[in-house]
C-alpha positions as CSV (number, residue, x, y, z in Angstrom):
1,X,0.0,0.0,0.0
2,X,1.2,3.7,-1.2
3,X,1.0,6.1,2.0
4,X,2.4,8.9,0.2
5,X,-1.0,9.8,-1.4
6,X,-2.8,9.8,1.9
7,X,0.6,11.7,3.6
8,X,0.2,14.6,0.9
9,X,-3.6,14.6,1.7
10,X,-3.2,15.0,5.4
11,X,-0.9,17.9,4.9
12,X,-3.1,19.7,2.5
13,X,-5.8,19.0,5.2
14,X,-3.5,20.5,7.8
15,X,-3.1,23.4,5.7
16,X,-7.3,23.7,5.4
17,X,-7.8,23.2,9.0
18,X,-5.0,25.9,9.8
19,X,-6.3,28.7,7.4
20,X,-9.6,28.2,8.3
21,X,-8.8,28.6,11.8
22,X,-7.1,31.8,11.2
23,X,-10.1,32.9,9.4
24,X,-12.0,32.5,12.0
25,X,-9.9,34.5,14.5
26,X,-9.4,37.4,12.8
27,X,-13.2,37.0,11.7
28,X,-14.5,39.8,14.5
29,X,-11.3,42.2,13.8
30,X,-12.6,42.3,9.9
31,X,-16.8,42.8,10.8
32,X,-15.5,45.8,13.2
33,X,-13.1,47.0,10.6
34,X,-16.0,46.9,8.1
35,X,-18.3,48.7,10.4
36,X,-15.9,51.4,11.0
37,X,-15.7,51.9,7.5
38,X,-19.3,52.6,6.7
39,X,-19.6,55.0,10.0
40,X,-17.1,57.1,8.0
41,X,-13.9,56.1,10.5
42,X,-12.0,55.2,7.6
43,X,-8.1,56.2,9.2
44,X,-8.9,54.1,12.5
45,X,-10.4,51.0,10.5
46,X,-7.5,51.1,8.0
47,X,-5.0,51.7,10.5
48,X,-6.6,48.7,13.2
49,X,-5.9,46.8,10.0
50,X,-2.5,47.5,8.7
51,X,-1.4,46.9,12.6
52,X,-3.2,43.7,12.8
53,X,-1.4,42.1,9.3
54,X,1.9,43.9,10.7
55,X,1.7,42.2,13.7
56,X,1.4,38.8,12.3
């Protein structure tokens, strides 16, 4: 039996499971950014933003 084929699909699994879970984190931080933007607070959303991928 070949395990390489089921090795590669676990790690592209891995890689689902991990960017989904990041999604999900930053989830709130992006509806709050969003919100700022339509209530015209365009320099705090953007900058809330640009910290949050800086800081990553």
């Amino acid at each position: 039996m070949d395990f390489t084929v089921i090795k590669e699909q676990l790690g592209d699994f891995s890689t689902f499971v991990d960017a989904v879970s990041k999604l999900i984190k930053n989830f709130p931080l992006v509806v709050n950014n969003l919100g700022e933007l339509f209530e015209g607070k365009t320099t705090e959303a953007l900058s809330t933003s640009i910290d949050g991928i800086s800081s990553k």
